[in-house]
C-alpha positions in Angstrom: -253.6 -241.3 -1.0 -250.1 -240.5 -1.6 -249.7 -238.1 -4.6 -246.3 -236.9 -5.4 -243.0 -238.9 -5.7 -242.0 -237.6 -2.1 -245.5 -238.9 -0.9 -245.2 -241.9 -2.2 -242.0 -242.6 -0.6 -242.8 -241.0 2.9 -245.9 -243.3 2.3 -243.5 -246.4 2.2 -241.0 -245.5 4.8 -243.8 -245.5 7.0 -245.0 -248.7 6.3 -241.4 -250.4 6.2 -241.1 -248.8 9.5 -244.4 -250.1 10.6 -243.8 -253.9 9.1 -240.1 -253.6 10.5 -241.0 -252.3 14.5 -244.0 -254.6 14.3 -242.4 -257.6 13.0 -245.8 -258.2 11.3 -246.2 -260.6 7.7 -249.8 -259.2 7.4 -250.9 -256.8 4.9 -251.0 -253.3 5.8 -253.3 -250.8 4.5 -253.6 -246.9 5.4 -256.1 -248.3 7.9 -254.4 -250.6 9.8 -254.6 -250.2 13.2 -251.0 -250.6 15.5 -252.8 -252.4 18.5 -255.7 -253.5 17.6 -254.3 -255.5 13.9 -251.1 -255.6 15.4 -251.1 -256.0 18.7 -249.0 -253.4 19.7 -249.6 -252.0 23.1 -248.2 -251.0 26.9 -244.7 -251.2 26.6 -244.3 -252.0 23.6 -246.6 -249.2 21.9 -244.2 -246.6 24.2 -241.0 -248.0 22.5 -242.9 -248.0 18.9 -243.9 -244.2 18.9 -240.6 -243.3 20.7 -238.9 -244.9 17.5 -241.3 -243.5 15.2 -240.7 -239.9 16.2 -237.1 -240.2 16.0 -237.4 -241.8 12.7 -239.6 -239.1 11.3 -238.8 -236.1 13.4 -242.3 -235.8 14.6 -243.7 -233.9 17.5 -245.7 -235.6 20.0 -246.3 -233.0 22.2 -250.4 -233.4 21.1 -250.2 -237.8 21.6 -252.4 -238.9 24.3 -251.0 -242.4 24.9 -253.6 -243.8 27.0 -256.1 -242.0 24.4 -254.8 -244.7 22.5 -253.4 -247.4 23.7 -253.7 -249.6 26.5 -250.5 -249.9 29.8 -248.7 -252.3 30.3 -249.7 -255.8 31.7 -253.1 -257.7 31.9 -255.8 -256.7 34.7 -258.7 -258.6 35.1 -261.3 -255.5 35.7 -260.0 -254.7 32.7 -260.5 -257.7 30.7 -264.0 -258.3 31.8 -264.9 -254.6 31.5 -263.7 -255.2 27.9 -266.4 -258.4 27.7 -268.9 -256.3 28.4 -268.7 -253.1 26.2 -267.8 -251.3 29.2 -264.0 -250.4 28.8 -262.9 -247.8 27.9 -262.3 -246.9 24.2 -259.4 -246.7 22.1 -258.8 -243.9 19.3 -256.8 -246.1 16.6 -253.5 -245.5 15.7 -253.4 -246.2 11.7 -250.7 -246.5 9.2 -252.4 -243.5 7.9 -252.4 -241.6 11.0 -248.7 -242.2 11.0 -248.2 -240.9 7.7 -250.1 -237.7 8.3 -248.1 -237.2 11.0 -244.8 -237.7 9.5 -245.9 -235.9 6.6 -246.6 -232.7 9.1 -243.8 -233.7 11.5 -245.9 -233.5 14.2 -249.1 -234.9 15.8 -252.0 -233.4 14.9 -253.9 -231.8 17.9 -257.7 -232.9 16.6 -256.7 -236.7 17.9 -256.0 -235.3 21.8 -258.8 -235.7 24.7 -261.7 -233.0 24.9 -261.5 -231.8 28.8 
């Protein structure tokens, strides 16, 4: 994946900066994904990609959070939905998402919802 010496290190700022917000000891790979592996979410998952775009100047104007990730709290429609196959579903957010998006300092606009 990453290339150059630049990419390389851009490559492993972001997962420092995943393995540090995350407080994870699991072994990230470019396709790690923030809630589901990680369990980041609601609250939490605003905070995280607050933090990341600060850290790597990126633009979010294109991020969808409920695209992909889940609010804050536990609802029972929700949960049994879930059960079921019914809920709705979540576009990952991956380490290599993250990269590509600090690489470009911004989100890319093909990950937004089709109206």
């Amino acid at each position: 994946m990453a290339t150059s010496l630049s990419d390389e290190a851009l490559y492993d700022s972001v997962l420092l900066f995943v393995l540090t917000q995350t407080r994870t000891s699991k072994l990230l790979s470019g396709s790690t994904d923030i809630a589901y592996d990680l369990g980041v979410d609601g609250d939490d998952a605003v905070k995280f990609m607050l933090s990341f775009q600060d850290r790597f100047n990126v633009d979010l104007a294109h991020f969808d959070f409920d695209l992909h990730f889940g609010g804050e709290g536990f609802k029972l429609t929700g949960f049994i939905k879930s059960v079921f196959g019914l809920g709705d579903k979540k576009l990952p957010v991956t380490v290599e998402m993250l990269y590509a998006a600090a690489e470009a300092h911004r989100w890319p606009a093909i990950l937004t919802r089709v109206t």
